[in-house]
C-alpha beads as a LAMMPS data file, in Angstrom:
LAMMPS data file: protein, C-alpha beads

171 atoms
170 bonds

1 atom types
1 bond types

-500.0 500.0 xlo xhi
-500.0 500.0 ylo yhi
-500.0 500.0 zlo zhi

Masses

1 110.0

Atoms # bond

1 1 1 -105.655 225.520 239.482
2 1 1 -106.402 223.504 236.411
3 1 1 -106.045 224.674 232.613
4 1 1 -108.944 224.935 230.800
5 1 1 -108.538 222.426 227.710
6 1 1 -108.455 223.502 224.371
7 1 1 -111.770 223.451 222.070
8 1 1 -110.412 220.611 219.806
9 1 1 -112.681 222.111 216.922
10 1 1 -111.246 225.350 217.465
11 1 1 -107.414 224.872 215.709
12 1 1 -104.949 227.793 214.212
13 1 1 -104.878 225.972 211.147
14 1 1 -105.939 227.023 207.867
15 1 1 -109.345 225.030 206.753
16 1 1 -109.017 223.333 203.157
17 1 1 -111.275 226.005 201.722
18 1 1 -109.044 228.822 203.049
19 1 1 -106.197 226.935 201.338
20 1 1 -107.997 226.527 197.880
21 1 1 -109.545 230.168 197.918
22 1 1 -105.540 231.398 198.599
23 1 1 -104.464 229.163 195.725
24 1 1 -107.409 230.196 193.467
25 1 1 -106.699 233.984 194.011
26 1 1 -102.842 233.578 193.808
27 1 1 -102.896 231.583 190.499
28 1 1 -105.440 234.006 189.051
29 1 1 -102.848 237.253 189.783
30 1 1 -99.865 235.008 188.343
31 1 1 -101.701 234.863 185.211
32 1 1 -102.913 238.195 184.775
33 1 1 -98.901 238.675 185.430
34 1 1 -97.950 236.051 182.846
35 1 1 -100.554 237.394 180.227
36 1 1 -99.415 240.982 180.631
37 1 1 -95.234 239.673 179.425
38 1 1 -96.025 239.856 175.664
39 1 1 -97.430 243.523 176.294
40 1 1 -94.322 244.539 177.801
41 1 1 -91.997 242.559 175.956
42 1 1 -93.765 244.000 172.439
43 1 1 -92.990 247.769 174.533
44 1 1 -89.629 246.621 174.909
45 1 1 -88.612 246.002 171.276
46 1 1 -91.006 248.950 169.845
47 1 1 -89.208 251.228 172.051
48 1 1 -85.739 249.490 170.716
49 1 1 -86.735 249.889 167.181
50 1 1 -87.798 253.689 167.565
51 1 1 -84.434 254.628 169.266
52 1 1 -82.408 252.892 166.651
53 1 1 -84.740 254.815 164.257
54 1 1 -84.101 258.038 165.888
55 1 1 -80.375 257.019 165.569
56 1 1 -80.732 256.517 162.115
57 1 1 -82.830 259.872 161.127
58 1 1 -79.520 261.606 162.928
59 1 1 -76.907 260.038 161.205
60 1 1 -78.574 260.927 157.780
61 1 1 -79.118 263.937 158.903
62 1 1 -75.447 264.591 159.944
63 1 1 -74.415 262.949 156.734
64 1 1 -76.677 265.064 154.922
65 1 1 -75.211 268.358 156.765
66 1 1 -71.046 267.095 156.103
67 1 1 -72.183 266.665 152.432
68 1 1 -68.885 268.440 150.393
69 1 1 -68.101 269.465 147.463
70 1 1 -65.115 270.119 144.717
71 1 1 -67.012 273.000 142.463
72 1 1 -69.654 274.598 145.594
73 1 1 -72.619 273.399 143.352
74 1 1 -72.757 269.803 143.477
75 1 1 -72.622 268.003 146.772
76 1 1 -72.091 264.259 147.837
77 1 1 -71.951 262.184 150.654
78 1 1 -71.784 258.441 151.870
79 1 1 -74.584 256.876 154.561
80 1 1 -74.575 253.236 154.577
81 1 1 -72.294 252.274 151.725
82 1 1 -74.803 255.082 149.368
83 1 1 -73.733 257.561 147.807
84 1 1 -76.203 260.763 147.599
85 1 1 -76.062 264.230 146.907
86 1 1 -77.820 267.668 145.583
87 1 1 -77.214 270.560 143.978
88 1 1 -77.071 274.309 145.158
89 1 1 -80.716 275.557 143.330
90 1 1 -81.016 272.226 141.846
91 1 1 -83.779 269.647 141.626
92 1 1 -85.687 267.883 144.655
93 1 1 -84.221 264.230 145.225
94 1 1 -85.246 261.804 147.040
95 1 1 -82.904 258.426 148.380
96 1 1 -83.934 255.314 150.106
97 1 1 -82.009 252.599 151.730
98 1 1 -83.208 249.279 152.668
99 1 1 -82.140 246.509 155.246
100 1 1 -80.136 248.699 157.818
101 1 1 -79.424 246.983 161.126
102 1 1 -79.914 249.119 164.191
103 1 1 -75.829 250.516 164.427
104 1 1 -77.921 251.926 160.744
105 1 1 -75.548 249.984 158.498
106 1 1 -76.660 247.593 155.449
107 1 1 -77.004 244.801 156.461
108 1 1 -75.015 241.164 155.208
109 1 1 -74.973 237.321 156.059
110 1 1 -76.530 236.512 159.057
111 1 1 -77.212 239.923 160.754
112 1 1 -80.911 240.635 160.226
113 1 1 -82.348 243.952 158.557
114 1 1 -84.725 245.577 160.621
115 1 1 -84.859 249.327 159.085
116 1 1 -85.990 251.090 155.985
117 1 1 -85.079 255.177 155.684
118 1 1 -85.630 257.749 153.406
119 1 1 -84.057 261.316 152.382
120 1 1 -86.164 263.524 150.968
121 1 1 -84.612 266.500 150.028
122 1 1 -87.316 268.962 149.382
123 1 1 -85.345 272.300 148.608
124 1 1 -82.097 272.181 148.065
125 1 1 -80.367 275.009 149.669
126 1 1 -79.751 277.789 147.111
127 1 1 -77.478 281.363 147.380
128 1 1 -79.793 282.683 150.139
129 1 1 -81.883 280.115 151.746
130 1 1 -81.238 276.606 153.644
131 1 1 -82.005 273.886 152.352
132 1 1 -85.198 271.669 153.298
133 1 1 -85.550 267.918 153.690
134 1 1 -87.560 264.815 155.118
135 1 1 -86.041 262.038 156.747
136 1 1 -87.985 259.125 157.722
137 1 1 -87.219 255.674 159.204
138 1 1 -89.723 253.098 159.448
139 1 1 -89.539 248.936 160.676
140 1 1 -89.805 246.305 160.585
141 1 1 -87.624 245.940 157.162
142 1 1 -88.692 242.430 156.598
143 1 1 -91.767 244.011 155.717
144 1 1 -91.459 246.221 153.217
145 1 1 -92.568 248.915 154.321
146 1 1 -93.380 251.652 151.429
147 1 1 -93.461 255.293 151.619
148 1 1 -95.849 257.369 149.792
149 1 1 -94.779 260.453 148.860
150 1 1 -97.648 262.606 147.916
151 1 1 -98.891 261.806 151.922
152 1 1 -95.375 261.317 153.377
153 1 1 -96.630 258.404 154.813
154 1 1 -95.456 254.660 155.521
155 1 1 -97.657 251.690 154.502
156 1 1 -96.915 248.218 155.957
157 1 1 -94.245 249.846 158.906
158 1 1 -94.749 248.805 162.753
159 1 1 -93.471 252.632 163.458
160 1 1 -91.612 255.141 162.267
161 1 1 -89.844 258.284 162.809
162 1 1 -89.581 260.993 160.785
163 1 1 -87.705 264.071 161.116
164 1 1 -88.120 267.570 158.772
165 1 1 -84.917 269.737 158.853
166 1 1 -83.103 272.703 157.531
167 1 1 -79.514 272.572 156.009
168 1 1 -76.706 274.676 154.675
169 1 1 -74.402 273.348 152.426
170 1 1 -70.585 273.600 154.477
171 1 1 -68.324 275.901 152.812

Bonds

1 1 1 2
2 1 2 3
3 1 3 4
4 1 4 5
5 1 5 6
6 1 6 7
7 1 7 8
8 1 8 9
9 1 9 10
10 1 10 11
11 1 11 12
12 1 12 13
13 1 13 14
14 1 14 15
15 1 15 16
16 1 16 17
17 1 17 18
18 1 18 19
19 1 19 20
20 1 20 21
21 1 21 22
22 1 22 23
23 1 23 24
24 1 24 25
25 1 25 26
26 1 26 27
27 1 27 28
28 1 28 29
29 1 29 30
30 1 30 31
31 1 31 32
32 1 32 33
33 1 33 34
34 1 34 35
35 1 35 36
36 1 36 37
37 1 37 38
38 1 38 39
39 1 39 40
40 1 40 41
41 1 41 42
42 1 42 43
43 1 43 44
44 1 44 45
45 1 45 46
46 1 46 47
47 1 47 48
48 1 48 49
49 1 49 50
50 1 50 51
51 1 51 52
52 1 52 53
53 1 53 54
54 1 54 55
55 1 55 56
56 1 56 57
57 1 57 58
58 1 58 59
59 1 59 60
60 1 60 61
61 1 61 62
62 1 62 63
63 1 63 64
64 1 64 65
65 1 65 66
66 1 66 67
67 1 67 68
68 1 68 69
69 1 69 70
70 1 70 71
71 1 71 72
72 1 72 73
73 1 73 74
74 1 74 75
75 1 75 76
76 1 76 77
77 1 77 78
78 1 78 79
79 1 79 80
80 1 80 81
81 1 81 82
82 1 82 83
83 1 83 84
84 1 84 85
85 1 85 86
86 1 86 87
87 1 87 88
88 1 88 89
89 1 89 90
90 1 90 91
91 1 91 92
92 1 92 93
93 1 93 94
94 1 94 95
95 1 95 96
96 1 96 97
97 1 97 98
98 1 98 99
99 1 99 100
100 1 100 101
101 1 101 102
102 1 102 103
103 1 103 104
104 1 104 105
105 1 105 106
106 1 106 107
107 1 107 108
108 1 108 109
109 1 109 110
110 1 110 111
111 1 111 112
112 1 112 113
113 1 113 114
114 1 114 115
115 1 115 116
116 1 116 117
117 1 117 118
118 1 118 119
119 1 119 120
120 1 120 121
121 1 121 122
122 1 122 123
123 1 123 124
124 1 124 125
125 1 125 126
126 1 126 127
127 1 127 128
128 1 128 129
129 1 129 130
130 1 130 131
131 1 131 132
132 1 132 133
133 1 133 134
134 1 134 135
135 1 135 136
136 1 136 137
137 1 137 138
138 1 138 139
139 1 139 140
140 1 140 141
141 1 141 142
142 1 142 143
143 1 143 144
144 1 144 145
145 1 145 146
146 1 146 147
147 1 147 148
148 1 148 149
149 1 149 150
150 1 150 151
151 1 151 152
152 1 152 153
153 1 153 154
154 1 154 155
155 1 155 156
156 1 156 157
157 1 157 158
158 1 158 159
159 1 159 160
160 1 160 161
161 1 161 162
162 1 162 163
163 1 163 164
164 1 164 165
165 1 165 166
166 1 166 167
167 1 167 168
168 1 168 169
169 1 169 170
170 1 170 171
């Protein structure tokens, strides 16, 4: 019995065109991959700067909360080398710091600023109600980002985060 011999025009190879259509197709994914990196890497660091902001609004807040006084009138406290404080019935006041780094310290040298925050207080806390304040964080620092008070808004921020709360002055 003899073999039958093979068609030569009818190889397992891939043809040149196959090879060029798989190349075509493969380099047109890898860029669509490629172009999608500064999407995700600008997620990445917006996502950073709004969980370092959220860190921030809840250390003012704490700091805001362990405020203490000598006479149970006046009250002071530190948050990033700032002193601030309020009075029981008192006047709003507002406070602002500038250049924190995301650990929501001010920032020296070569360690680069990359928050802005804000403490409203709206109501201080008088003989029978809390207190009522604002906080607000907003980046990036470098840009100055200013907050308007009459919208409680930030101008020229990236993002922020901004936080209302209730306080009572500790005993």
């Amino acid at each position: 019995m003899t073999m039958p011999r093979p068609n030569p025009y009818l190889s397992g190879a891939f043809s040149l065109v196959e090879v060029v259509l798989a190349i075509g197709i493969f380099s047109f994914a890898l860029l669509a991959v490629v172009g999608l990196l500064p999407v995700g890497l600008k997620s990445v660091k917006n996502a950073n700067e709004e969980a370092a902001a959220a860190n921030v609004v809840a250390r003012i807040s704490n700091a805001l909360r362990q405020a203490s006084s000598t006479d149970g009138i006046n009250y002071e406290n530190r948050f990033a080398q700032t002193s601030f404080g309020y009075a029981v019935g008192g006047a709003a006041t507002n406070f602002g710091w500038t250049n924190l780094n995301m650990d929501a310290y001010t920032t020296s040298g070569i360690d680069s600023p990359r928050l802005v925050a804000r403490l409203e207080i709206l109501q201080p806390p008088t003989a029978s109600a809390p207190g009522e304040a604002v906080i607000t964080v907003a980046w990036p620092a470098v840009a100055n980002p200013q907050w308007d008070t009459s919208t409680r808004q930030w101008s020229r921020a990236e993002g922020s985060v901004t936080s209302a709360i209730q306080f009572i002055p500790k005993p």
